[in-house]
N, C-alpha and C positions, 0 to 999 in steps of 0.2 A: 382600656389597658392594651398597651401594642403587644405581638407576638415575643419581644425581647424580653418585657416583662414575665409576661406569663412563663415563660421558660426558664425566669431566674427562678418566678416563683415553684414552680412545680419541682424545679431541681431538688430546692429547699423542702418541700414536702418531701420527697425520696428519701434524699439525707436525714431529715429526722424520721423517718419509717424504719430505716437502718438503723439510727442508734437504738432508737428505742427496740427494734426487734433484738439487738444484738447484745441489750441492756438485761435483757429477759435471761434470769436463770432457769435454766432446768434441773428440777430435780431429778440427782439420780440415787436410783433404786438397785439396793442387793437381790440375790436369792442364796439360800442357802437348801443345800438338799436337791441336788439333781436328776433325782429319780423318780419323776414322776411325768405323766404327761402335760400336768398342769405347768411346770413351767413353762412348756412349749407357749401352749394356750394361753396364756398372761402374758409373757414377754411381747407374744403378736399384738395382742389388745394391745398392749400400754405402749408399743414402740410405734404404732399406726400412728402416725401425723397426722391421717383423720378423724381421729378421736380427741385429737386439740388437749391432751392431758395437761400439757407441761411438764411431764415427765420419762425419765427413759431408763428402763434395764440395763445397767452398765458391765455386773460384776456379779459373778456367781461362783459359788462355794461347791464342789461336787457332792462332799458328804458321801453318805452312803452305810448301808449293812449290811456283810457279807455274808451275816448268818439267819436273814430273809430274803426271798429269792426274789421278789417282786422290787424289792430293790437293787440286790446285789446284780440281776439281768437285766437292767433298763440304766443303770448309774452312767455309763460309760458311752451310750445311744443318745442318750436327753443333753449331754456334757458336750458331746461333739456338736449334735446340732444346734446349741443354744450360741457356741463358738464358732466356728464353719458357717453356719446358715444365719446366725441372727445379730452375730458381732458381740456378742459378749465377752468380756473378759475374764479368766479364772482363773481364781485366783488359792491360794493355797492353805490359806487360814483365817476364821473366820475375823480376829483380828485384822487381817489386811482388807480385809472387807469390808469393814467398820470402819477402813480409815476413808474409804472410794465411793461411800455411799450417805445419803442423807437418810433413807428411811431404807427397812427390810422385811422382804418377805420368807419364813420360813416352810419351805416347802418338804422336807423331808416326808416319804412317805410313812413312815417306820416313825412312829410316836415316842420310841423312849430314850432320842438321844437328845428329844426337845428341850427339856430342860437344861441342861447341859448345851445347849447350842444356841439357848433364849439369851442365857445368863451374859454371858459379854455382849448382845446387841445392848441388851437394856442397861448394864453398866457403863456403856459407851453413850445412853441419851437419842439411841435412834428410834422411833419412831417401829414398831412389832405389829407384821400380819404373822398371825400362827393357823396355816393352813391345815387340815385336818390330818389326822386327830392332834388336839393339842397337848395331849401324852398319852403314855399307857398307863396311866393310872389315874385317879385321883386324885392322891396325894399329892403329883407332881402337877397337874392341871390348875391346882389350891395355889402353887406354890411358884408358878408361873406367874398369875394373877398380884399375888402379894409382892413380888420383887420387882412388878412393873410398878406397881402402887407406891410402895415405899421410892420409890427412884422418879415417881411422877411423868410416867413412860406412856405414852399411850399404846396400846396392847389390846389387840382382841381377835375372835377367829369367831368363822359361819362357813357353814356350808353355802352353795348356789342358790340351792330352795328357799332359801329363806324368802329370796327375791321373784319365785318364782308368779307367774300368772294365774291371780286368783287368791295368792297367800298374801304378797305385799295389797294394804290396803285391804284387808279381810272387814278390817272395825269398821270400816264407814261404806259398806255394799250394802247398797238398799236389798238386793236377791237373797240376801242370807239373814240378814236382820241380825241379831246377838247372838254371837256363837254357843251354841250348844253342846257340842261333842264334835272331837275330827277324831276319822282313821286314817292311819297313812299304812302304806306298804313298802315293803323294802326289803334288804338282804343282808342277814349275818352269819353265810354262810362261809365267810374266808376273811378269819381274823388272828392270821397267827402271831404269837406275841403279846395280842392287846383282848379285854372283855368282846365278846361275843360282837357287839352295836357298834363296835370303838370306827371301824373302819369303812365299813359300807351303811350301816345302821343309820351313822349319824348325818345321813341324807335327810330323810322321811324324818329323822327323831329332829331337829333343826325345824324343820315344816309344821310338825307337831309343836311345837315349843313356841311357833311364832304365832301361831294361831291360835292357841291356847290361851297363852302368857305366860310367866313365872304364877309358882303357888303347889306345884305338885305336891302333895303329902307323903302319899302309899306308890308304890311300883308293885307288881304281881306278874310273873313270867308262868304262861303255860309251854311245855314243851314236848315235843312226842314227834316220832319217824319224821312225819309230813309236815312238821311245820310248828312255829312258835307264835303263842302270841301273848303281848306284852302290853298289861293296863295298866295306866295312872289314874291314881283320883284325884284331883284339884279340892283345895280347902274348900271352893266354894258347892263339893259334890260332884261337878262337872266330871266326865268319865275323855279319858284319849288312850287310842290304841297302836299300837304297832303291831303289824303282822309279816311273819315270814312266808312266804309260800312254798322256799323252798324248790322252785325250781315251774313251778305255776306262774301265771299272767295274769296283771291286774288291767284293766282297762285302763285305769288313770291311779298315778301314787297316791292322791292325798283327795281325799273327799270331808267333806266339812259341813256341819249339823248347825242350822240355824233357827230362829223362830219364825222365818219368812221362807226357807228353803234351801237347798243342798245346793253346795259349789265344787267343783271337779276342779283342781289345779292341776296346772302342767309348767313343766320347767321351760324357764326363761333363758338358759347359756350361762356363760361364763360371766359377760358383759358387766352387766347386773351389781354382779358382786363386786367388780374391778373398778367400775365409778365407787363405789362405798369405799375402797380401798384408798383409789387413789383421793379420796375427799378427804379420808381421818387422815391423811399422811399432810395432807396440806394447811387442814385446819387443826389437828390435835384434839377433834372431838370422835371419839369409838360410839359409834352406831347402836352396837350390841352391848353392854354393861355384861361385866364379869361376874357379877350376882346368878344371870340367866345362863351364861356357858358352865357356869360352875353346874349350877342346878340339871341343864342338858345330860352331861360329863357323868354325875350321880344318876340319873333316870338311868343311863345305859348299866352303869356301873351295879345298881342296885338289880337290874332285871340277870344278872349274872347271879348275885347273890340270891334272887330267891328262886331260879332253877336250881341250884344248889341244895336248897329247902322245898324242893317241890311242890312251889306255886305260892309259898306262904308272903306273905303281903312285905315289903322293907320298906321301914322311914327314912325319908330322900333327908333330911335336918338329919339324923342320927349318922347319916353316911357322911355328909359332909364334915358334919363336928368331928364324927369320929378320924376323916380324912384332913383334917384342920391341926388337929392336935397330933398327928403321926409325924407331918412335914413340921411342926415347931419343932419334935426335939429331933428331927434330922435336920434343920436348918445350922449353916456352920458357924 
């Protein structure tokens, strides 16, 4: 082959490297809800070219609640630099947003406008991450779930830990053998608006739940000056704990009881969870099933009601039917 050759041919390699790269779509991606630090943090992850996502943050929603300060002080900081520093576009209504984006992330910190700010993603057919908490209630969490369902939307929310090191892959660790019991630790000490667990809780309670499984029965909240602590019992007897310290230090969040030995988890980043994200947004398969976030959502929900009752035990099934049947006769 002469030098002429080879230089038509390699031309012709270029030229189709170009189409074919220039053939490639990119998915883009909303947010809705610009007060939080997390969309900092996700837009970086998913807009990194060296993460190879095929995907990019285009369009954001500010949102906001002026009558929670953790939003109402950060809405207008996270907005700017997601525009100024990361090139996102904002946009005005979550409609127009729906029209700029192929799938969306709901980042709103403040859980009770989620519903209400779910509702046109998932009437629009796009593709739902509902970042934490996925409402302040129950009710609305139920009813989240059902209107992704019925519309055949894929929809689902986790906290980071889920992914964490030590938790993912807990089932098949030869050092721990069959899970026996986890505690986790954590903080529900700044949840205004939402159940007690709703906002920082559902770290450790997410860790809990992945380790576990679904199956919880009973919830039981101990409460006093220093500190909370909150046990489930699993159908199969199995005991999981949450504890508050309250302003104490645990060594490690989440420790786990096996028939071969205990395992210390520690959290993995953001990362973790942004591949799950961006994977359900591609494929249409949710990681987490709506069964276990519902059930999550009730554990918190329930440990609320039985400090209320001073320690007395609440049926996680009794919470949800009961939270099941509230959103049917509010649904419109």
């Amino acid at each position: 082959m002469n030098k002429k050759t080879i230089a038509i041919v390699f031309s012709a390699v270029l030229l189709f490297c170009a189409v074919c790269q220039a053939g490639e779509k990119v998915m883009r991606l909303g947010m809705i809800g610009l007060d939080t630090s997390h969309v900092i943090a996700f837009t970086r992850i998913i807009n990194d070219p060296k993460n190879n996502y095929g995907c990019k943050v285009v369009a954001g929603y500010p949102g906001g609640s002026p009558d929670m300060e953790a939003s109402a002080n950060r809405v207008e900081k996270f907005t700017a630099q997601l525009r100024d520093q990361l090139g996102v576009e904002i946009v005005d209504t979550i409609e127009e947003l729906c029209e700029k984006v192929d799938a969306v992330l709901l980042e709103s910190v403040d859980g009770r406008p989620h519903l209400k700010q779910a509702r046109p993603v998932i009437e629009a057919g796009k593709p739902l991450f509902v970042d934490k908490p996925v409402a302040a209630n129950l009710k609305d969490v139920i009813e989240i779930f059902r209107l992704a369902e019925q519309n055949n939307v894929p929809c689902w929310s986790s906290s980071s830990y889920r992914y964490a090191e030590g938790v993912l892959g807990i089932e098949s660790n030869e050092n721990a053998g069959k899970v026996k019991a986890c505690d986790v630790f954590g903080s529900s000490s700044w949840a205004e608006h939402h159940p007690d667990l709703y906002l920082y809780g559902i770290h450790p309670v997410t860790a809990l739940f992945a380790v576990m499984g679904t199956g919880c029965q009973t919830v039981s909240r101990f409460h006093t000056n220093d500190g909370d602590l909150v046990v489930g019992v699993w159908k199969d007897g199995r005991i999981g704990t949450f504890r508050d310290l309250q302003g104490g230090k645990s060594e490690a969040g989440i420790f786990i009881y096996g028939t071969k030995g205990m395992v210390k988890a520690k959290s993995a980043g953001y990362k973790p969870l942004v591949d799950e994200i961006v994977k359900c947004f591609k494929t249409g398969e949710v990681p987490v099933s709506a069964a276990e976030t519902i059930e999550i959502y009730a554990f918190m929900s329930g440990a609320d009601e039985s400090k209320a009752l001073n320690g007395a035990a609440v049926s996680i099934k009794a919470l949800i039917d009961r939270a099941g049947e509230q959103g049917e006769r509010a649904a419109p």
